[in-house]
SEZALO-171073 format. One record per residue (C-alpha): y, x, z; residue number from 1. Coordinates in nm, 3 decimals, m for minus. Example, Ala and Ser with C-alpha at 12.3 -4.5 7.8 and 13.67 -1.06 7.14 Angstrom:
<nodes>
py, px, pz, resi
m0.450, 1.230, 0.780, 1
m0.106, 1.367, 0.714, 2
</nodes>
This chain:
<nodes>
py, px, pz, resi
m18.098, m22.297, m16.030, 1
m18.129, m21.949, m16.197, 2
m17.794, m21.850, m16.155, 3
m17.858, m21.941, m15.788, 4
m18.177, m21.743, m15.754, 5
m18.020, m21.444, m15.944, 6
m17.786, m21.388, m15.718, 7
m18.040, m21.462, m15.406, 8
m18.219, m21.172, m15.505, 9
m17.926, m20.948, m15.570, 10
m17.805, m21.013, m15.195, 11
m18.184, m20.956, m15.100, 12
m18.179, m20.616, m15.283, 13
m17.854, m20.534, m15.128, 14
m18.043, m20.601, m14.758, 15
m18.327, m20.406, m14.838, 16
m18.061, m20.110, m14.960, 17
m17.863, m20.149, m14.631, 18
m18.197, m20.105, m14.428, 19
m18.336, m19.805, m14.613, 20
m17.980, m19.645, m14.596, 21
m17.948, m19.700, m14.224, 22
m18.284, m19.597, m14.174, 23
m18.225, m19.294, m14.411, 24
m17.931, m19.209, m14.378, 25
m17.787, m19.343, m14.017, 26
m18.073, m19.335, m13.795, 27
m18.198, m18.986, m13.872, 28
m17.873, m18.845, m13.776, 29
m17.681, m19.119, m13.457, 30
m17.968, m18.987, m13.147, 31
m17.844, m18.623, m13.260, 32
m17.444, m18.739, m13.319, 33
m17.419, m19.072, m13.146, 34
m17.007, m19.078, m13.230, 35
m17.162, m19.136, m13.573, 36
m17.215, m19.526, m13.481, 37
m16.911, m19.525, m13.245, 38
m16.634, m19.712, m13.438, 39
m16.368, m19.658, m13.170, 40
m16.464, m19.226, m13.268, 41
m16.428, m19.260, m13.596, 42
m16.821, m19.384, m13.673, 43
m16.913, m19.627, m13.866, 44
m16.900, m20.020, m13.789, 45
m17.260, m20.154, m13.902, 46
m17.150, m20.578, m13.864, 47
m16.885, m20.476, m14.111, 48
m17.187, m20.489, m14.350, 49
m17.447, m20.674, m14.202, 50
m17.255, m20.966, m14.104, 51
m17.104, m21.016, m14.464, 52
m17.430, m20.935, m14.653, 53
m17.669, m21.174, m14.403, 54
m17.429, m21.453, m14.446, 55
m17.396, m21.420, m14.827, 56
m17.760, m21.417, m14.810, 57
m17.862, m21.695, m14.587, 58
m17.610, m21.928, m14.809, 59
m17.734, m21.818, m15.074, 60
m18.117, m21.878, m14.972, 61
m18.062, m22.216, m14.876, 62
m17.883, m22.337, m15.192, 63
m18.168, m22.149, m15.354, 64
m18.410, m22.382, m15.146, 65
m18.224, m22.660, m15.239, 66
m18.171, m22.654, m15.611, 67
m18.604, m22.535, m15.629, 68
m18.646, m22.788, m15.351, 69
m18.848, m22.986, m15.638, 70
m19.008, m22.697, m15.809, 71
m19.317, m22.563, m15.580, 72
m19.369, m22.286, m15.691, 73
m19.000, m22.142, m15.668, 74
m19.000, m22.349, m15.351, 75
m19.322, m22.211, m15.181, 76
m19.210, m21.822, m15.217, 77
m18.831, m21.910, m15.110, 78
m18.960, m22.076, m14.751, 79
m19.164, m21.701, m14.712, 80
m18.827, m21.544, m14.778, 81
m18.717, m21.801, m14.529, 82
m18.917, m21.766, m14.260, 83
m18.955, m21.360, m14.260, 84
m18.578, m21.321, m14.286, 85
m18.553, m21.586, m13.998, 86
m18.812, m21.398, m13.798, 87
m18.655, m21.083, m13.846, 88
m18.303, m21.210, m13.791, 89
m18.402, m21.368, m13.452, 90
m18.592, m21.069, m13.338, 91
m18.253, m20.888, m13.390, 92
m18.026, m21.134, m13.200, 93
m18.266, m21.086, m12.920, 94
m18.335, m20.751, m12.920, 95
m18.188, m20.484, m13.156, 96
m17.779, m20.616, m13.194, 97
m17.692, m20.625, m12.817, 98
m17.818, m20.266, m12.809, 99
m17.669, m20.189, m13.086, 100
m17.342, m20.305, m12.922, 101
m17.402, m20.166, m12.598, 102
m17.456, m19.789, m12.780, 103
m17.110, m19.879, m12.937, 104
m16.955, m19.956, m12.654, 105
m17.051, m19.641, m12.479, 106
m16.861, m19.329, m12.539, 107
m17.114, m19.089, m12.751, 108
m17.200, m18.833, m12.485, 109
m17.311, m19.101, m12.278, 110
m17.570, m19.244, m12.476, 111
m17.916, m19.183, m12.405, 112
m18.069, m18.975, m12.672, 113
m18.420, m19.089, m12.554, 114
m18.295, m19.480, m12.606, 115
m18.126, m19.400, m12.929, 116
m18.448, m19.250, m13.019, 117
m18.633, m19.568, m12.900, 118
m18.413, m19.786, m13.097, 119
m18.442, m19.642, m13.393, 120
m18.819, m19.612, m13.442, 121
m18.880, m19.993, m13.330, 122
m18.588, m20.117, m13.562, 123
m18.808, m19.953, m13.883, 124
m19.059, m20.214, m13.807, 125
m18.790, m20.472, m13.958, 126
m18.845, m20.328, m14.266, 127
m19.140, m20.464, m14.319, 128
m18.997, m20.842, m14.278, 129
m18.718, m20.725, m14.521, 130
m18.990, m20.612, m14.771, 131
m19.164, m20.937, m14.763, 132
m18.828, m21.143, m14.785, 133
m18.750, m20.939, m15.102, 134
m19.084, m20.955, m15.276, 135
m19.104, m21.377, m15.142, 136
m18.725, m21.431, m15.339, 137
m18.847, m21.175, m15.642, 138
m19.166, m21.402, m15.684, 139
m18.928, m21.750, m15.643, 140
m18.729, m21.582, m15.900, 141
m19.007, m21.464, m16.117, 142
m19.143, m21.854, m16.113, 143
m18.812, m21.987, m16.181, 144
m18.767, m21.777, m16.506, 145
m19.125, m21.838, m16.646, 146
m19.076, m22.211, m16.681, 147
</nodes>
């Protein structure tokens, strides 16, 4: 199970990294230089990331549940990783990925700055959900090592 957990909150920490780097690094800069997030220009390709890292992660949180499924108190924090990461991953299937796409799909000068600009201050407010998914799987694994 620690092994498991270990590596849980290694993919978590790599999440949390990938958030403050796009927030950082990405989304300061793409409403000023939209070919920035414009693959087809040379930008970068954000699912090339997030889609490996959220998959490694969601595997990886379930076997975690699994293995602790007996153990509350590894248990208990896991299912708050589970259900922030789920709320956070469902409020970006609905909302921020098919704009994401759409802003891809556009050719650079054609993007709205003002939308960019929209985007990126509401998608910050995932942070918060990815701060409580790391702290929730940091806690499991904190539990987990203390017995």
């Amino acid at each position: 199970m620690d092994a498991i957990l270990v590596l849980t909150a290694l993919v978590a920490a790599c999440t949390l990294g990938g958030g403050l780097y796009e927030f950082i690094v990405v989304d300061a800069v793409w409403p000023d230089r939209p070919d920035i997030v414009s693959p087809r220009h040379g930008g970068l390709s954000r699912k090339r990331f997030w889609i490996v890292i959220h998959v490694a992660f969601e595997l990886l949180l379930v076997a975690s549940l699994v293995t602790a499924w007996s153990t509350p108190e590894v248990r208990n924090p896991l299912l708050i990783a589970l259900a922030s990461h789920g709320a956070m991953r469902i409020w970006s299937a609905l909302d921020f990925i098919p704009k994401a796409l759409a802003f891809e799909r556009m050719e650079p000068q054609e993007i709205p700055r003002e939308a960019a600009r929209r985007w990126v201050s509401r998608s910050k407010l995932r942070f918060p959900l990815d701060l409580i998914t790391m702290a929730a799987v940091a806690a499991a694994l904190a539990a987990a090592l203390a017995r």
